[in-house]
KOLDREN-951022 format. One line per 3 residues: their letters; for each residue x, y, z of C-alpha. Coordinates in Angstrom, 1 decimal. Last residue first. Example, Ala and Ser with C-alpha at 12.3 -4.5 7.8 and 13.67 -1.06 7.14 Angstrom:
2
SA	13.7:-1.1:7.1; 12.3:-4.5:7.8
***
This chain:
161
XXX	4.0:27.8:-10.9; 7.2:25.5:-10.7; 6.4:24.0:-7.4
XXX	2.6:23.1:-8.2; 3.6:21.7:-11.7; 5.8:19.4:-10.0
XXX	3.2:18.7:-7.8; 0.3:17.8:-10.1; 2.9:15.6:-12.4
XXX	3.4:13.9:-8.8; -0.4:13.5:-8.7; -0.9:12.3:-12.4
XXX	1.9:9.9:-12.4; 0.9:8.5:-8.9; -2.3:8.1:-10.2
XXX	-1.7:6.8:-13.5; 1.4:4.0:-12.1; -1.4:2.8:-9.2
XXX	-4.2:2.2:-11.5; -1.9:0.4:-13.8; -0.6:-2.1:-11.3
XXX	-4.1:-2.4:-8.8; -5.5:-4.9:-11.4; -2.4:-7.4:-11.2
XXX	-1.6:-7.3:-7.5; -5.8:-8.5:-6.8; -5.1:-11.4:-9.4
XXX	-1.8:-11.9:-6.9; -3.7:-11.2:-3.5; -6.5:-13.6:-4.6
XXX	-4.3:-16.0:-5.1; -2.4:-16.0:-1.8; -5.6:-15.4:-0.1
XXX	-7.0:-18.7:-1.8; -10.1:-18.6:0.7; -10.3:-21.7:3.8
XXX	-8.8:-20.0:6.4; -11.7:-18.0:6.4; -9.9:-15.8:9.5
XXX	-6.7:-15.1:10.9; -4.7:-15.9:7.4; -1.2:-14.8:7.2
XXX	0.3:-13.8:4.1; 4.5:-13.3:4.4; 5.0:-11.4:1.0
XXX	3.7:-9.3:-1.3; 6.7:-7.1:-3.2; 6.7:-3.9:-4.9
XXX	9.4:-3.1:-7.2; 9.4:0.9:-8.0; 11.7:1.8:-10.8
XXX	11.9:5.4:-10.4; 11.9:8.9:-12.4; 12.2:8.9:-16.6
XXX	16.4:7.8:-16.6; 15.7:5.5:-13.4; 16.2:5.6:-9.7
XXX	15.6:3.1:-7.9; 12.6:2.7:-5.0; 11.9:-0.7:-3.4
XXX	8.5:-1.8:-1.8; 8.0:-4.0:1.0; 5.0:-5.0:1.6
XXX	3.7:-7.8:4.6; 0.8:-9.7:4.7; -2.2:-9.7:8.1
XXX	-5.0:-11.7:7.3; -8.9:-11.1:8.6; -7.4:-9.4:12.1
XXX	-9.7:-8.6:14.7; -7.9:-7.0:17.5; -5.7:-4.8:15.6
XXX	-8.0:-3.2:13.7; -9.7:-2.4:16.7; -6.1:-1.7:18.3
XXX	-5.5:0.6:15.1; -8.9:2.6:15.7; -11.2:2.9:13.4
XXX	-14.6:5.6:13.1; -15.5:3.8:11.2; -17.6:0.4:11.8
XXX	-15.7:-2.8:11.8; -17.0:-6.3:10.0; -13.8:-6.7:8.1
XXX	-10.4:-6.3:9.2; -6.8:-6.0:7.0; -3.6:-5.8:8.4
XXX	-1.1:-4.8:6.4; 2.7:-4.4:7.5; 4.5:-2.2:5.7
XXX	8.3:-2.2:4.3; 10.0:1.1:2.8; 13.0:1.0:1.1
XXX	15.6:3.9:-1.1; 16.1:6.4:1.5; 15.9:3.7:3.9
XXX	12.5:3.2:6.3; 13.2:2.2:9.7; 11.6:-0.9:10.9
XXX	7.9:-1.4:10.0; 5.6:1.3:8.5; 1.9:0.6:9.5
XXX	-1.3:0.1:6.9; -3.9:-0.8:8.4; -6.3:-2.0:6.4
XXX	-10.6:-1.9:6.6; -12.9:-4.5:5.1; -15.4:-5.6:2.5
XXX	-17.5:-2.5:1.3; -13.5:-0.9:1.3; -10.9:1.0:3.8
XXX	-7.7:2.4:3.8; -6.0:3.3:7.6; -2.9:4.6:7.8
XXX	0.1:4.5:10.1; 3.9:5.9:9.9; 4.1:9.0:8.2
XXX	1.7:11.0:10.1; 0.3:8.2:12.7; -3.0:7.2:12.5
XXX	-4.5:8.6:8.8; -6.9:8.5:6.9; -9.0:7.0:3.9
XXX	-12.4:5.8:2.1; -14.4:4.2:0.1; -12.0:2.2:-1.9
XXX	-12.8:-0.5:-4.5; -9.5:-2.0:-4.2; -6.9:0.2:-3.4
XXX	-4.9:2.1:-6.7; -4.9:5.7:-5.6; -6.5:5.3:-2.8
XXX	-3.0:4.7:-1.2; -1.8:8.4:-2.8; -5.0:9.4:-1.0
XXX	-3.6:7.7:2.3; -0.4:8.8:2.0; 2.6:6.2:3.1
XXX	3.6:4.8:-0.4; 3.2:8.2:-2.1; 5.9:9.9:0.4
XXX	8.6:6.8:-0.9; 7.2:7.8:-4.3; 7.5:11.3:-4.0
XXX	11.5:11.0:-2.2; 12.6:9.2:-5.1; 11.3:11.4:-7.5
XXX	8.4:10.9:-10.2; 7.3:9.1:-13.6; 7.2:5.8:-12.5
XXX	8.0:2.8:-13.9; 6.3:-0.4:-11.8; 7.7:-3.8:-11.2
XXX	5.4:-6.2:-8.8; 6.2:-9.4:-7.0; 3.2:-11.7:-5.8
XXX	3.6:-14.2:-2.6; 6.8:-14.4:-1.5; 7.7:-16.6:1.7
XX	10.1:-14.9:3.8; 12.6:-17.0:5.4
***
């Protein structure tokens, strides 16, 4: 049974099939990651890499993404030195958690619900992870609605120029 840790609803003003894209692009990713300094990508469409002064994440798609769910597993390192590797990452995990994020249609775009689940702590067992996700949860919200607003409003446009 999963064990849920922070669960997040978010209106946004784009497709379907942008916001299930969004969740797997690194800049899209940027977009609301803590303190970011910087991005790529593993595997197109499956594994990226997001990284901050404290750590670098993995982010990998798990299972088979539905055209309306996408889960992630994170795995977050700190103490690497770009340029990453997943089995780096891999090989010295902080915490690993879970995403899973669920994409509905709406009269202005999508309800995205975004859930936190499953934390495991590797490392500095010690630290309120499940806490520090939440308040973490909380300031990415907004940050992540106005960028993926902006950037989908920047494709639209793009298409119908």
């Amino acid at each position: 049974m999963s064990k849920i840790v922070h669960v997040d609803i978010m209106s946004i003003d784009a497709s379907q099939e942008q916001v299930l894209r969004f969740i797997i692009t690194p800049e899209r990713v940027m977009d609301y990651y803590p303190d970011a300094t910087g991005c790529g990508t593993f595997i197109p469409g499956k594994a990226i890499w997001c990284s901050n002064k404290t750590g670098v994440s993995l982010l990998e798609v798990i299972g088979t993404p539905t055209e309306k769910d996408i889960t992630l597993r994170v795995i977050t390192a700190n103490g690497l030195t770009p340029p990453f590797s997943v089995e780096q990452i891999k090989a010295n995990p902080f915490l690993t958690m879970y995403e899973d994020f669920s994409v509905e249609r709406s009269t202005n775009g999508v309800e995205l619900t975004k859930t936190w689940r499953d934390v495991t702590k590797h490392k500095m067992k010690f630290l309120p992870m499940n806490w520090i996700i939440r308040h973490t949860a909380k300031g990415e919200h907004q940050r992540q609605i106005d960028g993926w607003n902006f950037n989908a409003k920047l494709e639209r446009q793009a298409v119908n120029s």
